[in-house]
C-alpha positions as CSV (number, residue, x, y, z in Angstrom):
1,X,12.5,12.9,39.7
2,X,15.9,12.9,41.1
3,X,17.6,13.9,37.7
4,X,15.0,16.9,37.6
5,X,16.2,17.9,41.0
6,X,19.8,17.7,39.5
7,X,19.0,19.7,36.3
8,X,17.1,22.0,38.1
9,X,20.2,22.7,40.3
10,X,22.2,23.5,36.6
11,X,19.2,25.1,34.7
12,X,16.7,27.8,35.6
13,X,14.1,26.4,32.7
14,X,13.1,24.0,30.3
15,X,10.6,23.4,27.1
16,X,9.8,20.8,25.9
17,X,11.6,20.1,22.2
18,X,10.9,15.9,21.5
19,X,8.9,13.1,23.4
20,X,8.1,9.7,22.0
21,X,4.2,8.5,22.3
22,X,4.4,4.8,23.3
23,X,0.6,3.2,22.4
24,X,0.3,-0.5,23.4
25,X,-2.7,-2.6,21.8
26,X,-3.4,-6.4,23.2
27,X,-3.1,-7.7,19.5
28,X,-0.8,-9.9,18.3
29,X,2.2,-8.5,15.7
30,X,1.2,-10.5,13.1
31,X,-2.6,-9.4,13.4
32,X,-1.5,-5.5,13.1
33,X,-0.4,-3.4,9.5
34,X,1.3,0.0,9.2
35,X,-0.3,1.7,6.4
36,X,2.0,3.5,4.3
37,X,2.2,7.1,2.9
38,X,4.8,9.3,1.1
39,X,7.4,8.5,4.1
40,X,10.2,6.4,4.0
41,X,8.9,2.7,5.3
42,X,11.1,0.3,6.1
43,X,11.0,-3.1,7.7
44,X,13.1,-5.4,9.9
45,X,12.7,-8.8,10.5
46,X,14.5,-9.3,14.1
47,X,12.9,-10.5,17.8
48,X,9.7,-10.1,15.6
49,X,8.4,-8.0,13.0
50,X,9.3,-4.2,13.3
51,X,7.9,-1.4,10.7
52,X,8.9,2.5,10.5
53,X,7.8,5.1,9.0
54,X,9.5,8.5,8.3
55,X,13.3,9.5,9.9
56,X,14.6,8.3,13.0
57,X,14.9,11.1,15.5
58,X,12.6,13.3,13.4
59,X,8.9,14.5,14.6
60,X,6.3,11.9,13.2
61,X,8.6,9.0,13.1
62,X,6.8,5.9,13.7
63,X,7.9,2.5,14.9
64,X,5.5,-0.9,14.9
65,X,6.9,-3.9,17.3
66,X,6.2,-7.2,19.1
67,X,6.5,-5.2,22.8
68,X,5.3,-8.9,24.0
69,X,8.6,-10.4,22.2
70,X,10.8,-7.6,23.2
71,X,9.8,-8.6,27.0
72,X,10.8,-12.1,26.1
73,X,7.2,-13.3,27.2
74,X,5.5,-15.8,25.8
75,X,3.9,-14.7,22.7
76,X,1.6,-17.7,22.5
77,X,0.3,-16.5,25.8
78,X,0.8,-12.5,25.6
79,X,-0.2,-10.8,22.9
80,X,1.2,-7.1,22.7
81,X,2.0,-4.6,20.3
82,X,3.7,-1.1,20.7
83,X,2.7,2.0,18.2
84,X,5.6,4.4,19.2
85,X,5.9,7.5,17.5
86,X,8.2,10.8,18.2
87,X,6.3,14.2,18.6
88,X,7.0,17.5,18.4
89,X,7.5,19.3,21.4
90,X,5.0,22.4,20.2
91,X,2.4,20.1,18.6
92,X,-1.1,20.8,19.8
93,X,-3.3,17.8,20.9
94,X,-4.6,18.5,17.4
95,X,-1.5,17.8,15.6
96,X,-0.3,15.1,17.2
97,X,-3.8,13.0,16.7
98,X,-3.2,14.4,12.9
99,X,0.1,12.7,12.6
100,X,-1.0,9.2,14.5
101,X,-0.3,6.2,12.3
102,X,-2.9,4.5,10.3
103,X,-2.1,1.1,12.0
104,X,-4.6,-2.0,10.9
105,X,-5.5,-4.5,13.8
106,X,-7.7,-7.0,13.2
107,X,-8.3,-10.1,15.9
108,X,-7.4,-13.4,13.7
109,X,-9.2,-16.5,14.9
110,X,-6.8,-19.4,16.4
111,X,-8.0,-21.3,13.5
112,X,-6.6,-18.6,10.8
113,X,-4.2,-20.0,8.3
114,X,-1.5,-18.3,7.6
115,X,-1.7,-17.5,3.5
116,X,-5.2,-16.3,4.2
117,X,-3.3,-13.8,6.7
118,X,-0.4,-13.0,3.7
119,X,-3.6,-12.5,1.4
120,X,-5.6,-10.8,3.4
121,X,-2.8,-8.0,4.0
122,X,-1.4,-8.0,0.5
123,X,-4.8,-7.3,-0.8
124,X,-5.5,-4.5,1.8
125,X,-2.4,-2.2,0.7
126,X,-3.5,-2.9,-2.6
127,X,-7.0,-1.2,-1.9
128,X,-4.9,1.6,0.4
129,X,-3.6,2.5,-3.6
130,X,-6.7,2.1,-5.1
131,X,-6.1,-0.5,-7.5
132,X,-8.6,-3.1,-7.8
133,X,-8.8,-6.2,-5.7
134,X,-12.2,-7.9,-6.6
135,X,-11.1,-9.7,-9.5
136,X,-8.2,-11.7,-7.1
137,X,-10.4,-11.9,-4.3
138,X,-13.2,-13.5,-6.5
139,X,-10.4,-16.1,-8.0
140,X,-10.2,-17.9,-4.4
141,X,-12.6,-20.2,-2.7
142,X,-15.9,-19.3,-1.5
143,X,-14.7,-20.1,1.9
144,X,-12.1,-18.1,1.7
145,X,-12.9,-14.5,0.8
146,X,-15.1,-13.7,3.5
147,X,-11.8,-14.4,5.6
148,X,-9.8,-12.4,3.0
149,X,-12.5,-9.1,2.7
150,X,-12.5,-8.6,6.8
151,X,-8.6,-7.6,6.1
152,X,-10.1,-5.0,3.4
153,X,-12.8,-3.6,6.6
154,X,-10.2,-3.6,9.3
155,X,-10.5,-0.9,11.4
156,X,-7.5,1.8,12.3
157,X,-6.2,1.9,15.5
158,X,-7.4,5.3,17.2
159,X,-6.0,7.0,20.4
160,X,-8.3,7.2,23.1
161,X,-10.6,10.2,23.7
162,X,-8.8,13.2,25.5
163,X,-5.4,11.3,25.4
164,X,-3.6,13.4,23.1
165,X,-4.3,16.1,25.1
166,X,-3.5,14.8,28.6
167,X,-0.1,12.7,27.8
168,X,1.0,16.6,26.6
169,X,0.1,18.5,29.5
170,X,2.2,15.1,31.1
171,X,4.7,15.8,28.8
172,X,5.1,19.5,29.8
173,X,4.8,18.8,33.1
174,X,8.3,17.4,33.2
175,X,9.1,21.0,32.2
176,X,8.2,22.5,34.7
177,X,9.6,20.6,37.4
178,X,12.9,22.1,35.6
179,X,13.2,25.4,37.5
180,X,9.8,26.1,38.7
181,X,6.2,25.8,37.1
182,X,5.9,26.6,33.7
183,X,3.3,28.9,34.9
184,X,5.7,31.3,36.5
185,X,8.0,30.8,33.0
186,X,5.4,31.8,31.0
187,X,4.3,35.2,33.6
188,X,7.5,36.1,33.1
189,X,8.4,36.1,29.5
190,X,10.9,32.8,30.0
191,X,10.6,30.1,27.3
């Protein structure tokens, strides 16, 4: 608030051009999958497992990370994982939910073992591309590819109801503590 009072003291208004959407989930990194799409991917192996999708600095850019790891809590204990993704300042609530992340989170059992986990993932972004995973998932053990086909059913994780629209009029709002309401910029013509 206090650098709004300073800005406002330098600038008569503001819009909003770029804000980052920070969506935490109580599921552990490792239980969690960014799908991928046409966009550059790329991912980093450092404090955790990080994913991105699309340009850095660009509208649509997403980021997946151990928030619980980056906090330097105990991940044993905390399980926490950020979505982050940068939006366009004159997206609607509409576009922004159209550009959220397909983002996979499933809740593994303590008991899971780990290749069923590298399995279970390697065989869902196969299916994301359509190219058949029965005959591999029929080659393991009968215990195992119930474990394996819950990874193929895992759900996308989906922004609440009504929050794409209320973290932009948030977002806004910050505008129009710049300089007056944005109601009295947009009576008077002002951007």
């Amino acid at each position: 608030h206090g650098l709004l009072k300073t800005l406002g003291t330098c600038v008569s208004k503001a819009r909003l051009k770029r804000f980052d959407l920070a969506y935490d989930i109580p599921v552990s990194r490792y239980d969690c999958r960014l799908s991928k799409d046409r966009r550059m991917y790329k991912s980093v192996i450092s404090n955790g497992i990080t994913e991105y999708l699309g340009v850095k600095n660009t509208p649509a850019y997403v980021k997946v990370y151990d928030k619980a790891a980056e906090l330097h809590l105990d991940t044993d204990k905390v399980q926490l994982t950020r979505i982050e993704m940068t939006c366009d300042g004159e997206w609607t609530a509409e576009q922004l939910e159209e550009h959220w992340p397909q983002v996979h989170a499933w809740h593994s059992e303590s008991g899971t073992k780990d290749y069923i986990r590298v399995i279970g993932i390697m065989l869902a972004e196969k299916a994301e591309r359509n190219e058949d995973v029965e005959t591999l998932i029929n080659m393991l053990g009968r215990t195992s590819r119930p474990k394996v086909r819950e990874y193929l059913r895992t759900p996308c994780v989906k922004l609440p109801d009504g929050a794409a629209a209320l973290l932009l009029a948030e977002a806004k709002s910050w505008c129009g503590a710049v300089g007056g309401s944005m109601e009295q910029a947009v009576t008077t013509g002002a951007e």
